[in-house]
MIDOSE-1310 file (N, C-alpha, C; in nm, 2 decimals, decimal comma, always signed):
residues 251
xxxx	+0,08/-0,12/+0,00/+0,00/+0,00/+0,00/+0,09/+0,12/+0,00; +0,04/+0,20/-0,08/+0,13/+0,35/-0,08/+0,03/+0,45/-0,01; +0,09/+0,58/-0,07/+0,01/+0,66/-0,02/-0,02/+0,77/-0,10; -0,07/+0,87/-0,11/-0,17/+0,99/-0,16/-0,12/+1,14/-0,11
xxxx	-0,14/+1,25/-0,15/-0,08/+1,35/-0,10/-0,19/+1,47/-0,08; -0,24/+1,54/+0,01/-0,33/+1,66/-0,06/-0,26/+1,78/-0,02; -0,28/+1,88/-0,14/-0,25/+2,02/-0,07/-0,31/+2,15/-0,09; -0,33/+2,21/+0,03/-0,38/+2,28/+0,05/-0,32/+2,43/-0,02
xxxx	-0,41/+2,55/-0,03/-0,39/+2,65/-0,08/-0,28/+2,71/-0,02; -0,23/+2,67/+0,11/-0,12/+2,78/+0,19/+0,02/+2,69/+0,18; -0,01/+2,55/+0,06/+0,11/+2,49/+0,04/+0,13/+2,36/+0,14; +0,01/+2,38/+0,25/+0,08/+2,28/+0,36/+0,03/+2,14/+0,31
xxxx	+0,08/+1,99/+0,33/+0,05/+1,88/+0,28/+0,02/+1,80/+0,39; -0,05/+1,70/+0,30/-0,15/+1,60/+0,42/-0,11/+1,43/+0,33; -0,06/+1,35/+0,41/-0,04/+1,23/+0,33/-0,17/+1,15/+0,36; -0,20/+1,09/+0,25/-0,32/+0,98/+0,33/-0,30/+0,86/+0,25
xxxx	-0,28/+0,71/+0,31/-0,30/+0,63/+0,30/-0,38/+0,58/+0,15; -0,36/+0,52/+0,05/-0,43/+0,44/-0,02/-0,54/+0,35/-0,01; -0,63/+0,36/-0,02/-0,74/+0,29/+0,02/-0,88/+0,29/+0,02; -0,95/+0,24/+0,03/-1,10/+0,31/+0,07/-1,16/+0,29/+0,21
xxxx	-1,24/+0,37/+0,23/-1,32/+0,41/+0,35/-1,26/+0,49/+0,41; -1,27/+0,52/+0,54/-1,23/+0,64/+0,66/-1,12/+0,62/+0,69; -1,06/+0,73/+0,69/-0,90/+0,69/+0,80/-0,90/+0,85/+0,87; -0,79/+0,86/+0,94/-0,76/+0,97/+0,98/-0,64/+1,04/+0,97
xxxx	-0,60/+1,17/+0,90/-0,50/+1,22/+0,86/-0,46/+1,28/+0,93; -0,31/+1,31/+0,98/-0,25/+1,34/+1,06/-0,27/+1,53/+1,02; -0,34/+1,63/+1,13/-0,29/+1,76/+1,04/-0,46/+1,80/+1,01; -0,50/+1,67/+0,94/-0,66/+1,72/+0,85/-0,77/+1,67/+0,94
xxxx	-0,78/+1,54/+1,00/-0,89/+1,48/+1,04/-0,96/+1,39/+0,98; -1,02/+1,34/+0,98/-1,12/+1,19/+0,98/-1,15/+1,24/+0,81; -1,10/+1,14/+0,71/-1,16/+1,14/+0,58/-1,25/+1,02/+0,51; -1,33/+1,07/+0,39/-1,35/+0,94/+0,34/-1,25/+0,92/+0,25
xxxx	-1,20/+0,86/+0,20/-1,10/+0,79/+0,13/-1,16/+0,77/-0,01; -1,28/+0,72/-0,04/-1,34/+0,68/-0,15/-1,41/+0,84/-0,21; -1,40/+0,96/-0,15/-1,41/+1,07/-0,28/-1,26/+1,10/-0,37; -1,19/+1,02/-0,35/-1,03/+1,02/-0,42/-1,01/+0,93/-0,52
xxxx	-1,12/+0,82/-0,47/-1,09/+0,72/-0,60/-1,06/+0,79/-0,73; -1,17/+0,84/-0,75/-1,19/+0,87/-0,93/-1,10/+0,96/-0,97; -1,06/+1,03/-0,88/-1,03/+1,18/-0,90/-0,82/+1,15/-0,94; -0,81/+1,18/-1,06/-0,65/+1,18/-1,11/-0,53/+1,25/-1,04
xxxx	-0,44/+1,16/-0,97/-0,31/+1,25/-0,95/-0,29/+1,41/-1,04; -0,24/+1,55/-0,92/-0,24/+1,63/-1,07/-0,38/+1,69/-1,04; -0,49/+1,66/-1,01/-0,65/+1,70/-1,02/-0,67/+1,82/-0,87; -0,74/+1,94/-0,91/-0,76/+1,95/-0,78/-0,91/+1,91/-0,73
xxxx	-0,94/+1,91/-0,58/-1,06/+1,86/-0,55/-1,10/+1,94/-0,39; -1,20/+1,93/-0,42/-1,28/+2,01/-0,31/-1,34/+1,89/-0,17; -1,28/+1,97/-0,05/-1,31/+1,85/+0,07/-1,38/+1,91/+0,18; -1,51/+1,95/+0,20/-1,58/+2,02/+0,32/-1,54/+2,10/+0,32
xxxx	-1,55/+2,20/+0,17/-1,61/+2,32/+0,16/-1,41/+2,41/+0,15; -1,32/+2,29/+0,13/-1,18/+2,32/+0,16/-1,12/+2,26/+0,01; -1,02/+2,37/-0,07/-0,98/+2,33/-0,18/-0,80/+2,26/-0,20; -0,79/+2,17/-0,25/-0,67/+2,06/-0,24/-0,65/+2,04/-0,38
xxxx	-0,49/+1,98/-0,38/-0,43/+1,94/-0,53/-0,40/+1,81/-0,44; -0,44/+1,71/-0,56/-0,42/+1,57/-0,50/-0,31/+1,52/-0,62; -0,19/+1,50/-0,49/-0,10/+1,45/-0,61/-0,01/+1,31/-0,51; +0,07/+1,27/-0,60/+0,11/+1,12/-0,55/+0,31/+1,18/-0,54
xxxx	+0,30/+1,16/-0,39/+0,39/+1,19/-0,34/+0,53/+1,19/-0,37; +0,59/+1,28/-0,39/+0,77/+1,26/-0,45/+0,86/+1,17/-0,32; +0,99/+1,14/-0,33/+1,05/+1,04/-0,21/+1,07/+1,17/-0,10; +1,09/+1,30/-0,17/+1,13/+1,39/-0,05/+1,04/+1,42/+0,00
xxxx	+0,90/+1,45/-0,08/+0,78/+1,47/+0,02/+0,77/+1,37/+0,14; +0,79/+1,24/+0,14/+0,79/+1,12/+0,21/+0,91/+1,17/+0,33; +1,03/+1,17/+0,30/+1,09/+1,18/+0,37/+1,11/+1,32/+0,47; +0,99/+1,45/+0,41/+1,01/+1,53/+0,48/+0,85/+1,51/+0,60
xxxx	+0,83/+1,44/+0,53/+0,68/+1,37/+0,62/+0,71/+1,26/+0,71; +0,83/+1,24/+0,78/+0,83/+1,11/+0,83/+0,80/+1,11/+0,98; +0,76/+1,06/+1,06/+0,77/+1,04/+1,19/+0,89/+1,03/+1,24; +0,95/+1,12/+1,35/+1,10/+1,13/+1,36/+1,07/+1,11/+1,49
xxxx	+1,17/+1,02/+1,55/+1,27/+0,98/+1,67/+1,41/+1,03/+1,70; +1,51/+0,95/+1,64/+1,66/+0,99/+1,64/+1,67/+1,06/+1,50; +1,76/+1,13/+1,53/+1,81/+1,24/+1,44/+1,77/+1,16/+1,30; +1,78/+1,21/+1,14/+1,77/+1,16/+1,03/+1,86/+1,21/+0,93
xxxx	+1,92/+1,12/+0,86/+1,94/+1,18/+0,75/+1,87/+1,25/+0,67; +1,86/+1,38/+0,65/+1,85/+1,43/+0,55/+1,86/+1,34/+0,37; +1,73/+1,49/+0,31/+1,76/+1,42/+0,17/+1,88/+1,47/+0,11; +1,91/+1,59/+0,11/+2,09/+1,62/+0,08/+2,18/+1,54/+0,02
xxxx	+2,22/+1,48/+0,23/+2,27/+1,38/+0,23/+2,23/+1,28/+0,16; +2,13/+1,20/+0,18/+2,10/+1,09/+0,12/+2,10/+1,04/+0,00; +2,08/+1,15/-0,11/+2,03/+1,16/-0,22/+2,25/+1,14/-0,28; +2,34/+1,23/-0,21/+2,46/+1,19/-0,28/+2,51/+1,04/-0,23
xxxx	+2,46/+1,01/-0,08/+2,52/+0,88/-0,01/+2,46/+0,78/-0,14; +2,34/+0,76/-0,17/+2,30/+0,66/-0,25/+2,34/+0,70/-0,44; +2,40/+0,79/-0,48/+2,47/+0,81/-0,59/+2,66/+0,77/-0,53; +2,69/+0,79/-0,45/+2,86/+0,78/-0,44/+2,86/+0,61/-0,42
xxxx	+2,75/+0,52/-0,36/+2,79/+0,39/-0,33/+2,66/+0,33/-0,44; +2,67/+0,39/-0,55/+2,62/+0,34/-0,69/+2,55/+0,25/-0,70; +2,43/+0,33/-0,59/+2,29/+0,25/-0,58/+2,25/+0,23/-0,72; +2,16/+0,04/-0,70/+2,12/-0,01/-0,86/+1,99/-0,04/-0,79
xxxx	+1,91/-0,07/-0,95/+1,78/-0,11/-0,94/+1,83/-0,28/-0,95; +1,79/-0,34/-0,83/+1,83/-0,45/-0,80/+1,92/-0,46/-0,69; +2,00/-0,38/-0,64/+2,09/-0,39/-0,52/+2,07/-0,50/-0,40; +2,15/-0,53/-0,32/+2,12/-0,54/-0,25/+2,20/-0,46/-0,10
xxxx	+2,17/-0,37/-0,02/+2,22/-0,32/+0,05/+2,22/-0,33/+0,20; +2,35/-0,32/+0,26/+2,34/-0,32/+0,43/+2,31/-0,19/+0,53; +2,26/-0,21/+0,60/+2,25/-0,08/+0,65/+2,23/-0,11/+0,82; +2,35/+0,01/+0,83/+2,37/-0,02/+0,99/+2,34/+0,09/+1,05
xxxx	+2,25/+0,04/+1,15/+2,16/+0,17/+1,18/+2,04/+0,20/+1,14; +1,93/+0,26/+1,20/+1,79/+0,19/+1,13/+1,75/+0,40/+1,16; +1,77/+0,43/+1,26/+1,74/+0,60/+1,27/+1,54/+0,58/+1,27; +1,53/+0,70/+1,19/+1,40/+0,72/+1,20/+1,33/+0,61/+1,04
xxxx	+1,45/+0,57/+1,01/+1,41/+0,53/+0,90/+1,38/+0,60/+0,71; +1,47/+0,72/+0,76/+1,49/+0,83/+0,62/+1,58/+0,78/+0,50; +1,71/+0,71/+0,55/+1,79/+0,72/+0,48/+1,76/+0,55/+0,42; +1,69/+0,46/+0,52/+1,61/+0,36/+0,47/+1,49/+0,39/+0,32
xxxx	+1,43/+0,49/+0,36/+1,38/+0,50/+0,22/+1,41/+0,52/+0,09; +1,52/+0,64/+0,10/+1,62/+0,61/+0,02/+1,70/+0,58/-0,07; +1,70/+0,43/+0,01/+1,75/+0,34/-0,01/+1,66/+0,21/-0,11; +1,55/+0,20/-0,02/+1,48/+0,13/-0,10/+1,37/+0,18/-0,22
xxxx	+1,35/+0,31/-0,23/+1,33/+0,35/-0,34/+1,40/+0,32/-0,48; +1,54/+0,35/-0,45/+1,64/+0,29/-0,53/+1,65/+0,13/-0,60; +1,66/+0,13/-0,49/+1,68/-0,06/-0,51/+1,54/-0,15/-0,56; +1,47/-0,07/-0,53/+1,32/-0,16/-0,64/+1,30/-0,28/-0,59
xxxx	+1,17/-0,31/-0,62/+1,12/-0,44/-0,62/+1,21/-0,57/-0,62; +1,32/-0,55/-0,69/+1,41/-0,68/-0,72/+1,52/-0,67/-0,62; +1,50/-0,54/-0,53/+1,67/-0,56/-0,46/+1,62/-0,56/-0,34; +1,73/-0,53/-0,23/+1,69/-0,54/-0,07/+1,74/-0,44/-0,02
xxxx	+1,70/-0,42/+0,13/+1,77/-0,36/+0,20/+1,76/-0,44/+0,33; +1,88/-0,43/+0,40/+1,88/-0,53/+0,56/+1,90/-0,45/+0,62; +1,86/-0,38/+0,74/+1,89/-0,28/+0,82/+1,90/-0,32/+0,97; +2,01/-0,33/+1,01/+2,05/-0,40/+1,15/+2,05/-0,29/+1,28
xxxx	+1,99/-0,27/+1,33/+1,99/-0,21/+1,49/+1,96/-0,28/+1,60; +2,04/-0,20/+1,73/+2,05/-0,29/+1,89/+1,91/-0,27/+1,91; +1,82/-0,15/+1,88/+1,69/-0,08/+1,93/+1,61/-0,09/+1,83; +1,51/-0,18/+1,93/+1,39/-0,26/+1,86/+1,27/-0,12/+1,81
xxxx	+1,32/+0,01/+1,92/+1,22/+0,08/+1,90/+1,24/+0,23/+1,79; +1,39/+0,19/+1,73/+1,40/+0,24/+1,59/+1,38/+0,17/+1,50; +1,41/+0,01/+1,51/+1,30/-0,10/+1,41/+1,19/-0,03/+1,36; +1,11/-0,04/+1,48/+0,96/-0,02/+1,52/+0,94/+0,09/+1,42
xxxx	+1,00/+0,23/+1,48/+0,97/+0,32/+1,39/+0,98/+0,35/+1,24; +1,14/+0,33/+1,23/+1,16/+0,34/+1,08/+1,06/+0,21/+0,98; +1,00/+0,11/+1,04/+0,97/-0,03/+1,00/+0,79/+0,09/+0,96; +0,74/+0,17/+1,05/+0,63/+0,21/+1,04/+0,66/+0,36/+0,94
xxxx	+0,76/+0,40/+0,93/+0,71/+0,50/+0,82/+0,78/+0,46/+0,68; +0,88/+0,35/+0,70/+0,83/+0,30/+0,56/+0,71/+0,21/+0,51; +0,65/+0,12/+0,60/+0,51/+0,07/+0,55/+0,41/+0,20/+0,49; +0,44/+0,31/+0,62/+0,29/+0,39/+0,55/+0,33/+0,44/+0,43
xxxx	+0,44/+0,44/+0,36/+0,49/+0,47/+0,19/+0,49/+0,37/+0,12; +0,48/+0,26/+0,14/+0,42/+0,12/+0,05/+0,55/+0,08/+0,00; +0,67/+0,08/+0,12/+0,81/+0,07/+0,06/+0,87/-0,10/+0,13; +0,76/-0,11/+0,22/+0,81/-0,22/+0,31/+0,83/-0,38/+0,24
xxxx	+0,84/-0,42/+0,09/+0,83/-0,58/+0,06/+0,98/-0,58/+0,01; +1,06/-0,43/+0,02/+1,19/-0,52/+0,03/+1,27/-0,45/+0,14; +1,29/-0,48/+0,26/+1,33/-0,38/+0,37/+1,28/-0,52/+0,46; +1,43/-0,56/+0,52/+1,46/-0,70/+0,57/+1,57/-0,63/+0,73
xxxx	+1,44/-0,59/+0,80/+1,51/-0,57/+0,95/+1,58/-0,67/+1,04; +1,66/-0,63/+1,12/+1,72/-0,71/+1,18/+1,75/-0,66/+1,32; +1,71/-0,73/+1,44/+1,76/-0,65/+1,59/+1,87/-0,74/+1,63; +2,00/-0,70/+1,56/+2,12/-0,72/+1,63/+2,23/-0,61/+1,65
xxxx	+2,32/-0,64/+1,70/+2,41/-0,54/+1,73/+2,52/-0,53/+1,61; +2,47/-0,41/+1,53/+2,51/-0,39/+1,42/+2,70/-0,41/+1,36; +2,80/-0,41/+1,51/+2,92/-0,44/+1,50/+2,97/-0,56/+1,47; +2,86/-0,69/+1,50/+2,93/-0,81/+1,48/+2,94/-0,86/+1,32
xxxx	+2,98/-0,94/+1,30/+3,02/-1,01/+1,17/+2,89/-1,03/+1,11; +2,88/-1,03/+0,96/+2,71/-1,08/+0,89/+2,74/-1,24/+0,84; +2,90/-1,29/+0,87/+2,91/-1,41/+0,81/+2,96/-1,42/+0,68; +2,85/-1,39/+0,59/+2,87/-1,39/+0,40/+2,86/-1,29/+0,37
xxxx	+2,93/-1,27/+0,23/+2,92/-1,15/+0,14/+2,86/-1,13/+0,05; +2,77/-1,07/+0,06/+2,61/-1,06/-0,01/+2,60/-0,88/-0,05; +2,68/-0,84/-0,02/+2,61/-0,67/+0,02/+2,71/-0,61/-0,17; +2,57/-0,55/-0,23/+2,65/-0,48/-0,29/+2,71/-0,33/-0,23
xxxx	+2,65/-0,29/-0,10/+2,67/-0,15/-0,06/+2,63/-0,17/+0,06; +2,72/-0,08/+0,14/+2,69/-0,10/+0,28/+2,65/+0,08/+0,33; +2,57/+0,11/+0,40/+2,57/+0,25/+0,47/+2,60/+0,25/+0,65; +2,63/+0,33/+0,70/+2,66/+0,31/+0,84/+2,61/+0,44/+0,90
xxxx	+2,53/+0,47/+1,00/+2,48/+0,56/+1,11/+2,45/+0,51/+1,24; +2,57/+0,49/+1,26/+2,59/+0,44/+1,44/+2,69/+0,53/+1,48; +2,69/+0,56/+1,61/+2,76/+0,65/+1,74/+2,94/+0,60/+1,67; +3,00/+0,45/+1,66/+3,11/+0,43/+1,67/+3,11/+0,31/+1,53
xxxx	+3,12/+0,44/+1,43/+3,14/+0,32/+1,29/+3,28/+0,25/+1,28; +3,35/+0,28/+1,32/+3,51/+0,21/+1,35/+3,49/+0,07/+1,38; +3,36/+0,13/+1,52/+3,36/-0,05/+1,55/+3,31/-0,18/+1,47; +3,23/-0,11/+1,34/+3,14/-0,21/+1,27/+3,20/-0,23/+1,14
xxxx	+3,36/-0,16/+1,08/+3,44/-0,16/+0,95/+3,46/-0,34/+0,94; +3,49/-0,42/+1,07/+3,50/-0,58/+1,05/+3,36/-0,62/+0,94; +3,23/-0,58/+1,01/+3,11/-0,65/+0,99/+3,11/-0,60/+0,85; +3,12/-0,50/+0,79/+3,13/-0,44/+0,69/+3,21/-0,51/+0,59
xxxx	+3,32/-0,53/+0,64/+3,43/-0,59/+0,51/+3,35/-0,74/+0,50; +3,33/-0,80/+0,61/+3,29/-0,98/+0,57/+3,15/-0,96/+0,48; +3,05/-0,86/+0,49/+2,93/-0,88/+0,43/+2,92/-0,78/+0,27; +3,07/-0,73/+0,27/+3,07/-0,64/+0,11/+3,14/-0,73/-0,01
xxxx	+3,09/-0,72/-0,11/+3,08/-0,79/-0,22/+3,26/-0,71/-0,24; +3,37/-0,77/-0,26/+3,48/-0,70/-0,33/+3,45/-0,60/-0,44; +3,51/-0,49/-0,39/+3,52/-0,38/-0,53/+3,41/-0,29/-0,48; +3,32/-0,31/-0,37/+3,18/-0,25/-0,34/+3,21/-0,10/-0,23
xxxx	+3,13/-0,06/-0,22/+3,12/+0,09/-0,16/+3,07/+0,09/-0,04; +3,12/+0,14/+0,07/+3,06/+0,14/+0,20/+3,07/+0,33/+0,25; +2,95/+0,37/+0,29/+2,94/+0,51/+0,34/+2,89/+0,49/+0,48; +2,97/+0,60/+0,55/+2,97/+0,68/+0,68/+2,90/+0,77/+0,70
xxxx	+2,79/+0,76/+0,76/+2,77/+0,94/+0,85/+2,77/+0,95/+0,99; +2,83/+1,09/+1,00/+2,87/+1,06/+1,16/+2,88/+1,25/+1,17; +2,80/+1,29/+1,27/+2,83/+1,41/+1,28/+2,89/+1,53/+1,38; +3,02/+1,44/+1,42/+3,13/+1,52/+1,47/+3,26/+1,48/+1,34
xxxx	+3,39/+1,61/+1,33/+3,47/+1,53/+1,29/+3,57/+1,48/+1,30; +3,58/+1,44/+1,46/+3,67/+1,40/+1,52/+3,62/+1,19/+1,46; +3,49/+1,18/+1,48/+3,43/+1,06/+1,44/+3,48/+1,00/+1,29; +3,49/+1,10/+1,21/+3,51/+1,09/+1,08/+3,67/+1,07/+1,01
xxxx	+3,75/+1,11/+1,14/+3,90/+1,07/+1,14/+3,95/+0,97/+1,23; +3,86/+0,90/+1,28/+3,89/+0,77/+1,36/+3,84/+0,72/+1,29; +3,70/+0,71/+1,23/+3,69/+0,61/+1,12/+3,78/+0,59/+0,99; +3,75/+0,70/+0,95/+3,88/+0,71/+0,84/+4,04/+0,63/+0,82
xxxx	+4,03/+0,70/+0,95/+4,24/+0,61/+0,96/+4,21/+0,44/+1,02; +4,08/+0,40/+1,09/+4,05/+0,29/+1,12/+4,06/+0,21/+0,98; +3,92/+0,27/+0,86/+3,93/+0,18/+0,78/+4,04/+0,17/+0,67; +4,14/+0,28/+0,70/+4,24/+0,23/+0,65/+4,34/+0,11/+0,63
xxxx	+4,37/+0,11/+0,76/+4,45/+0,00/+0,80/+4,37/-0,09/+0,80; +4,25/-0,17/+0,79/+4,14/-0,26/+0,73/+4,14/-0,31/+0,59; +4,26/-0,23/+0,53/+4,28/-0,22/+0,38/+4,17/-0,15/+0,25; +4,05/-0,10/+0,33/+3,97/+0,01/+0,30/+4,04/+0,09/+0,22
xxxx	+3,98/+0,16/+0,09/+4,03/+0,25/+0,05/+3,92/+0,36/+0,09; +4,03/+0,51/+0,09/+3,91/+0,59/+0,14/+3,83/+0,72/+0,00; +3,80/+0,66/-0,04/+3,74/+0,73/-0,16/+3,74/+0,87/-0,14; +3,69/+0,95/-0,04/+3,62/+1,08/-0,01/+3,57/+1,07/+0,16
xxxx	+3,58/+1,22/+0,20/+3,49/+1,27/+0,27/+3,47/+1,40/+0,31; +3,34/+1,43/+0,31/+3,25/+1,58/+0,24/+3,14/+1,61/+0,39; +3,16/+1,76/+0,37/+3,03/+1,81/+0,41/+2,95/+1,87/+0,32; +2,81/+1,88/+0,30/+2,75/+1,93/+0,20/+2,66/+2,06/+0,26
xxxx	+2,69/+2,18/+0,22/+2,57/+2,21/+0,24/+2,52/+2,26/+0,13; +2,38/+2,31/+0,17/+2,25/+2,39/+0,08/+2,23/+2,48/+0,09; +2,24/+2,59/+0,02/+2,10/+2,70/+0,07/+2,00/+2,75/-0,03; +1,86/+2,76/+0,04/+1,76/+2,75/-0,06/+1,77/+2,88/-0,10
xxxx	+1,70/+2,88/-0,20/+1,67/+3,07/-0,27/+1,52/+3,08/-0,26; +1,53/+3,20/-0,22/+1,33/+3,24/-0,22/+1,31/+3,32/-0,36; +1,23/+3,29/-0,42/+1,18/+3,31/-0,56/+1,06/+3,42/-0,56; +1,06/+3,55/-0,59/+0,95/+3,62/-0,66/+1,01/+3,74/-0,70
xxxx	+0,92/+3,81/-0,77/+0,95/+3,89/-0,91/+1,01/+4,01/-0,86; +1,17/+4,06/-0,90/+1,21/+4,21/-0,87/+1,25/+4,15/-0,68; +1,26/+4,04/-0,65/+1,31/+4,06/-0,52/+1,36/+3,87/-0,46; +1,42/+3,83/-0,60/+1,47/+3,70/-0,55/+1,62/+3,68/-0,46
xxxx	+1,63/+3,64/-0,41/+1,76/+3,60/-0,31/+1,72/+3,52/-0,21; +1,84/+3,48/-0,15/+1,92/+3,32/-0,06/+1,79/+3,40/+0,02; +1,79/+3,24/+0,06/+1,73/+3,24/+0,26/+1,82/+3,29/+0,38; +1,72/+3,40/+0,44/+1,80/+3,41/+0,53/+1,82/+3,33/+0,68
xxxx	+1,78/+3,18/+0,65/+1,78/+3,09/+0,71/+1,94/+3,04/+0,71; +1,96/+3,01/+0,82/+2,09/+2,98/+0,81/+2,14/+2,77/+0,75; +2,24/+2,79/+0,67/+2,25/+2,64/+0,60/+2,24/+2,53/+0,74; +2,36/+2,59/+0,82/+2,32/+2,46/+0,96/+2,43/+2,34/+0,89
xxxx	+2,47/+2,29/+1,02/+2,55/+2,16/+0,97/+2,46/+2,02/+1,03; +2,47/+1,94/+0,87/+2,40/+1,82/+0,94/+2,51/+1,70/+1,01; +2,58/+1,67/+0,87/+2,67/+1,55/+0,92/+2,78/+1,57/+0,82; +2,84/+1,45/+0,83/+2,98/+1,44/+0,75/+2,95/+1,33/+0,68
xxxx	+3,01/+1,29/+0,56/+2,98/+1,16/+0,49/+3,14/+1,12/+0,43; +3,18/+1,00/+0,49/+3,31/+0,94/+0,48/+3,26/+0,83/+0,38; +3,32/+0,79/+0,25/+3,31/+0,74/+0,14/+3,45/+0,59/+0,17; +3,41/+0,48/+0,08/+3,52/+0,39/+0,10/+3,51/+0,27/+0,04
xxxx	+3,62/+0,20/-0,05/+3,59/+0,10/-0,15/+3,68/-0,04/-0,05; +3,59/-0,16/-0,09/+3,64/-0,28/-0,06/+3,76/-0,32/-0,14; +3,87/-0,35/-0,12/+3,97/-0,35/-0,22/+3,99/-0,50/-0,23; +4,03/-0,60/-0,23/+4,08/-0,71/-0,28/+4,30/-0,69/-0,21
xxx	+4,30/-0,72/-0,08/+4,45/-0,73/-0,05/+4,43/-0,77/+0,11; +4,61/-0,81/+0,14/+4,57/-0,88/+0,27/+4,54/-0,76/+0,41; +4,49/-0,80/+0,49/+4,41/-0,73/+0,58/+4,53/-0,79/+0,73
């Protein structure tokens, strides 16, 4: 099951569930579901006397709609992490650290119907979460959770890409090398950078190569006629992203 989008004239958005009958939107209140049927992604539509564009939601609308717990990746981030470790339609990916479940979607947006994602954490109750806001996006039939302690060994080497958002990624470079396919890409986020230079010189000597590591920022532009310029919102630092290839040599 996926989900649905409405929006409102002041721009604000309401996600609802696929389906028919009543549910209740977080934001809007108790809907029927079945005056959406007919009505075309793209269409606008009128709801108790209230006017909406009903459209079918982008991954960043999802991701800026998610139910948050622990901090999230960003789509920024996420959007280069899954281009630098050359996310495929088909993949199959590891993922250590489960968060709110952002950089999870991500992930499996990418990877499609034919690939995976395994996402290992000690906290059943970021499972829990991230496991619930990717269901309400209709992303959950390939997203293969796991409550273990993300440091130990996976055994086999199955992973075309590995991602990592845990407190002490240094400690999990072992579990990482046994479960990456040779030649494969493993990324860091970690947002101190004292973190990002223990990991770094850790996975070196692991025989890791260290591809890259970046901070990114953004800043939006506000748009209208005779008075466009930058936000005076400040960019803000999210994280760091430490990049690194599986090499083939002795360890």
């Amino acid at each position: 099951m996926g989900c649905l989008m409405l929006v409102d004239g002041g721009g604000r958005r309401y996600l609802v569930p696929e389906g028919n009958g009543i549910t209740r939107v977080l934001g809007l209140g108790v809907l029927d579901r079945d005056i959406l049927s007919s009505i075309e992604p793209g269409s606008r539509v009128s709801i108790a006397g209230r006017k909406f564009t009903l459209l079918r939601p982008t991954l960043s609308d999802m991701m800026l709609s998610l139910e948050r717990g622990p901090q999230v990746i960003t789509e920024k981030d996420g959007a280069l992490i899954a281009h630098f470790i050359d996310l495929r339609c088909g993949s199959t990916v590891l993922e250590l650290g489960a968060g709110s479940g952002s950089l999870s979607l991500l992930l499996l947006q990418g990877v499609g119907s034919k690939g995976s994602v395994m996402t290992v954490d000690n906290r059943l109750e970021h499972l829990r979460l991230a496991g619930s806001n990717i269901e309400r996006f209709g992303l959950g039939g390939s997203w293969y959770p796991v409550l273990a302690d993300a440091r130990k060994h996976m055994g086999v080497s199955f992973a075309d890409a590995a991602c990592m958002d845990i407190p002490d990624p240094w400690n999990a470079l072992d579990a990482c090398w046994s479960a990456l396919k040779p030649g494969c890409m493993l990324a860091s986020y970690s947002p101190t950078v004292n973190q990002i230079e223990r990991t770094v010189t850790e996975a070196i000597s692991k025989s890791f190569t260290h591809e890259l590591s970046f901070e990114l920022i953004m800043r939006r532009i506000n748009v209208s006629p005779g008075a466009t310029r930058h936000s005076f919102e400040g960019p803000g630092h999210t994280g760091y992203v430490s990049l690194f290839r599986k090499v083939n040599a002795d360890k």
